[in-house]
C-alpha positions in Angstrom: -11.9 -23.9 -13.5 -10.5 -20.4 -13.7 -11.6 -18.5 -10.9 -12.1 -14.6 -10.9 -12.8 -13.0 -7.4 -15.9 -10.5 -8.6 -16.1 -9.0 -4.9 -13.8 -5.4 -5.8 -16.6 -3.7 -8.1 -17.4 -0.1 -7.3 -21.1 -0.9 -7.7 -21.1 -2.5 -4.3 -22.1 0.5 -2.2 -19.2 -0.5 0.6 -16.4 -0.7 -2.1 -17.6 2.6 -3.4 -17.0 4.2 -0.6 -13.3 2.4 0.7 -12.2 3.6 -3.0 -13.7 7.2 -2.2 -12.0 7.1 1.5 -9.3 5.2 0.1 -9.0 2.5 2.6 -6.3 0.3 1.7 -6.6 -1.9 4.5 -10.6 -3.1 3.7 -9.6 -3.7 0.1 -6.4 -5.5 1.1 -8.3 -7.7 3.2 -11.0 -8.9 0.4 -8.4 -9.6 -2.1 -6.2 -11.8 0.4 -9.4 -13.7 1.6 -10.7 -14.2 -2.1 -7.3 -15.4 -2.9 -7.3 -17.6 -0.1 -10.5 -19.5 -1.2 -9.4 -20.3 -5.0 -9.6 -17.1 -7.2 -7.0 -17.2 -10.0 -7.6 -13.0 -10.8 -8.8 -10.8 -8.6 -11.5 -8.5 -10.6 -10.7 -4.8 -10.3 -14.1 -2.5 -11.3 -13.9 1.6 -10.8 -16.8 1.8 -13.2 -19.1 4.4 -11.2 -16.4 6.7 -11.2 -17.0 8.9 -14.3 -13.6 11.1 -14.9 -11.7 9.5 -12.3 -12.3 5.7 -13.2 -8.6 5.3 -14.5 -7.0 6.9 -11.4 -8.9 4.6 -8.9 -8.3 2.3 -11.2 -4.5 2.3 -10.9 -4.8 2.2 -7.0 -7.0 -0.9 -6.8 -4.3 -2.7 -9.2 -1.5 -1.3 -6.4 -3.3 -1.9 -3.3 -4.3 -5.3 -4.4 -1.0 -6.3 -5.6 0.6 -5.2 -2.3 -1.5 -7.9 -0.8 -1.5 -10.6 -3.1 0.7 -12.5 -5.6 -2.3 -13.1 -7.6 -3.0 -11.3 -10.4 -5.4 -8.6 -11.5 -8.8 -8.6 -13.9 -8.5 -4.8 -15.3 -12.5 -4.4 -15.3 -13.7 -1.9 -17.8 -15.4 -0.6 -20.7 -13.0 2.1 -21.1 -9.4 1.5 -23.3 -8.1 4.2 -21.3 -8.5 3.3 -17.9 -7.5 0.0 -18.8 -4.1 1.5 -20.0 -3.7 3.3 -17.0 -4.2 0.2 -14.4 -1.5 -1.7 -17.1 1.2 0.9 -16.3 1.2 0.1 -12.6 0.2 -4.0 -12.8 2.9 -6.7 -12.1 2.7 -9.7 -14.1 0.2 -11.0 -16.6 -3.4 -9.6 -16.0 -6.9 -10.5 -17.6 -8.5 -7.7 -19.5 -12.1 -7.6 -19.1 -13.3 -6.7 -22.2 -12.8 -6.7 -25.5 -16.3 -6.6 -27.7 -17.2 -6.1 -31.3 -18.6 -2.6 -30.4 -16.1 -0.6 -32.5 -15.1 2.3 -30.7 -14.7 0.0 -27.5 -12.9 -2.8 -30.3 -10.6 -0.2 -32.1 -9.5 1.5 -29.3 -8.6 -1.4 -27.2 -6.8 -3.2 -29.8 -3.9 -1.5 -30.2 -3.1 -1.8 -26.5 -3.1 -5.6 -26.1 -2.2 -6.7 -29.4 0.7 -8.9 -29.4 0.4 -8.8 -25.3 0.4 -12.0 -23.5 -2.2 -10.4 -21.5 -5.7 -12.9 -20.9 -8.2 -11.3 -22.8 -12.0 -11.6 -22.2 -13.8 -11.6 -25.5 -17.2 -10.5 -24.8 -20.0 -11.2 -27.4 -21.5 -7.6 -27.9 -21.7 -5.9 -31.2 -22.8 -2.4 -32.0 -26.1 -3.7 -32.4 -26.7 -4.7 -28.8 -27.2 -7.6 -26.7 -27.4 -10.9 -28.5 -30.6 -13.2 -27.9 -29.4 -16.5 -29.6 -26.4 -18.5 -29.7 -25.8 -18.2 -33.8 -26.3 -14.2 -32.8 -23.7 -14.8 -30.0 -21.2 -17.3 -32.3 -21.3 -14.7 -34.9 -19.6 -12.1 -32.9 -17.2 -14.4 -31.6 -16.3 -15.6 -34.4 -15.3 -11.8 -35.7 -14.1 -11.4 -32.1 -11.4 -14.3 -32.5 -10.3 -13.2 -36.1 -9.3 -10.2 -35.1 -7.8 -11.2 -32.2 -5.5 -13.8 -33.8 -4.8 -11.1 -36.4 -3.3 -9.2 -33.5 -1.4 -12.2 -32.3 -3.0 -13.1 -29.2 -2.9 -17.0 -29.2 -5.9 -19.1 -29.1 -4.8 -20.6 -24.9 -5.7 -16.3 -23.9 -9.0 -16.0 -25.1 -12.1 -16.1 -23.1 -15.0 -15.8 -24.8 -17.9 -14.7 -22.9 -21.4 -15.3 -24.9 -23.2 -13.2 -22.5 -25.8 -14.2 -19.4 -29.1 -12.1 -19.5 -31.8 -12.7 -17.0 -34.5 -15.5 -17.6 -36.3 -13.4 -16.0 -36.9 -11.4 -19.0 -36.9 -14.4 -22.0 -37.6 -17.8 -21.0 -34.8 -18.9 -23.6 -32.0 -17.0 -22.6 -30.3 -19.8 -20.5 -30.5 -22.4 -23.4 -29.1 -20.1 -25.9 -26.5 -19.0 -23.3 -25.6 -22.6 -22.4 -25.6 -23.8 -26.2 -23.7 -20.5 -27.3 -20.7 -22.0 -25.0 -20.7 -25.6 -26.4 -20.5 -24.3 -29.8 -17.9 -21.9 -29.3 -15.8 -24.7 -27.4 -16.4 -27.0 -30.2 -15.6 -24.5 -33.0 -12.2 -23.0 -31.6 -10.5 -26.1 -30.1 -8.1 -24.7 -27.7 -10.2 -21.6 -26.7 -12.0 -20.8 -23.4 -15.2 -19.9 -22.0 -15.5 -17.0 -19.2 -18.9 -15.8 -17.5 -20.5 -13.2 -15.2 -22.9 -15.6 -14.0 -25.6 -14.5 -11.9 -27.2 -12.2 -14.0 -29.3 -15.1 -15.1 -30.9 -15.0 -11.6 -32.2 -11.4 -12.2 -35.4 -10.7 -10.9 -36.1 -14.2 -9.1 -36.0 -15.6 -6.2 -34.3 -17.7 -4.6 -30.9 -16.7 -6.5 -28.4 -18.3 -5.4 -30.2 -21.6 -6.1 -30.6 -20.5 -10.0 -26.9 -19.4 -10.3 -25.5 -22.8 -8.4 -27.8 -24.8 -10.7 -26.8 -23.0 -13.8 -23.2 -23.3 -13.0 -23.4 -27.0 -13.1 -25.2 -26.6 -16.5 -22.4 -24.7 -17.6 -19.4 -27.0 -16.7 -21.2 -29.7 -18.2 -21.4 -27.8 -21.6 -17.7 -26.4 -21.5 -17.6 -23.3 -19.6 -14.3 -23.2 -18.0 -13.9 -19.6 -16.2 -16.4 -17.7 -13.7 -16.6 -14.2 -12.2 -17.9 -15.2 -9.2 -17.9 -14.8 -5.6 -15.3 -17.3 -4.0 -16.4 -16.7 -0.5 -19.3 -18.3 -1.4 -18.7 -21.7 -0.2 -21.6 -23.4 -1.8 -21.0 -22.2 -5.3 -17.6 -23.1 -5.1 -18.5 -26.6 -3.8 -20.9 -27.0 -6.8 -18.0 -25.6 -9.1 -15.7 -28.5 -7.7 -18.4 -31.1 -7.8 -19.1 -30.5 -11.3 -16.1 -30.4 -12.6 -15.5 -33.9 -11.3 -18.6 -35.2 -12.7 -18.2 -33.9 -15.8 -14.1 -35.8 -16.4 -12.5 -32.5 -15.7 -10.7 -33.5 -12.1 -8.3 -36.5 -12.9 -8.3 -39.2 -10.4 -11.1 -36.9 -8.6 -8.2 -34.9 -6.8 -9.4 -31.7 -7.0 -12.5 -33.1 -4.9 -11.0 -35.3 -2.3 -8.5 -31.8 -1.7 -11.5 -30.0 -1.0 -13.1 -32.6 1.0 -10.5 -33.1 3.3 -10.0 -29.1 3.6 -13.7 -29.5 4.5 -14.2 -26.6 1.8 -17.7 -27.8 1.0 -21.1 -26.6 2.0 -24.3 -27.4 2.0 
């Protein structure tokens, strides 16, 4: 599974404030120890910064890549900012996100068309959040159109159908989980990215509810998470179900973790 390291958002209130005091070194030190335990991107999020989002922006993407060889998610509604943190990024980044909201969709186009740039597709229309999965499909199915139009390939899209808490619609984690299998089954060749834990919302006992629903997830075709890689226990259930569910051949991603002693219970 692709892993992207969710730890570098500007919504955690100690991030906020190393991107305000500019501390290189605490930043530095997440991205090498989220590297470290399996992510494939590190996430990149300047969000709460209104007018100086694209600035901090480009200063995550260099601190981080001073640290790391791994590669950056550009996190952010914004086409601009997103442009910005391109200028300065080394290699191939994921773009988190295009949507079928069509300021967001017609600004961003232009920018990664005909990129090799990842590119997360996330199901959100002008009309709002999506409650079922032929709501959720229908976007993406505009979503990929348009994409292919602009000649990114099939193997760089993630399409992410959207968690929204159960705590708020008892039915939003089927639709969610059959949302993915459809979209896997529809776009042979396409992927399937998530920000998890927002189905855990609300309730208790969350990390229980997100490792549970990640195993859910494998099993239907979900094959990319922003997640937390320091967490141990999700990453075990991650490698577990991947495993069960035929996606670990000769089970060698499992016996590796095993004998790194990289599970926990």
């Amino acid at each position: 599974m692709l892993i992207v390291g969710e730890l570098i958002n500007a919504s955690r209130q100690k991030i906020r404030a190393a991107i305000e005091n500019q501390d290189k070194a605490s930043i530095q030190q997440l991205a090498e120890e989220q590297a470290a335990n399996g992510a494939d991107y590190i996430d990149v999020n300047a969000g709460v910064f209104v007018g100086k989002e694209a600035e901090y922006l480009k200063w995550l993407v260099t601190t981080v890549q001073e640290a790391v060889d791994t590669p950056c998610c550009i996190d952010s509604p914004d086409p601009g900012a997103i442009e910005a943190a391109l200028s300065v990024h080394r290699g191939t980044p994921m773009i988190n996100s295009i949507s079928m909201e069509k300021e967001r969709h017609d600004a961003l186009m232009p920018i990664i068309a005909g990129s090799d740039y990842k590119i997360v597709a996330l199901c959100m229309g002008d009309a709002g959040m999506p409650e079922t999965a032929d709501a959720r499909v229908s976007i993406a199915e505009e979503l990929v159109s348009n994409l292919e139009k602009n000649q990114i390939p099939l193997d760089n899209m993630y399409v992410d159908p959207l968690v929204q808490p159960l705590s708020t619609n008892d039915n939003y984690g089927t639709e969610f989980l059959n949302s993915i299998e459809r979209v896997k089954k529809q776009f042979p060749g396409i992927h399937t990215v998530c920000g998890l834990s927002n189905i855990s919302y609300g309730l208790p006992e969350r990390m229980l509810l997100n490792q549970t629903f990640m195993v859910m997830a494998i099993t239907k075709g979900l094959d990319g998470a922003i997640v937390n890689p320091l967490d141990k226990k999700m990453m075990a259930a991650i490698i577990t179900a991947e495993t069960l569910a035929g996606k670990d051949e000769w089970c060698a991603e499992y016996l590796q973790a095993y004998r790194q002693k990289r599970f926990e219970f």
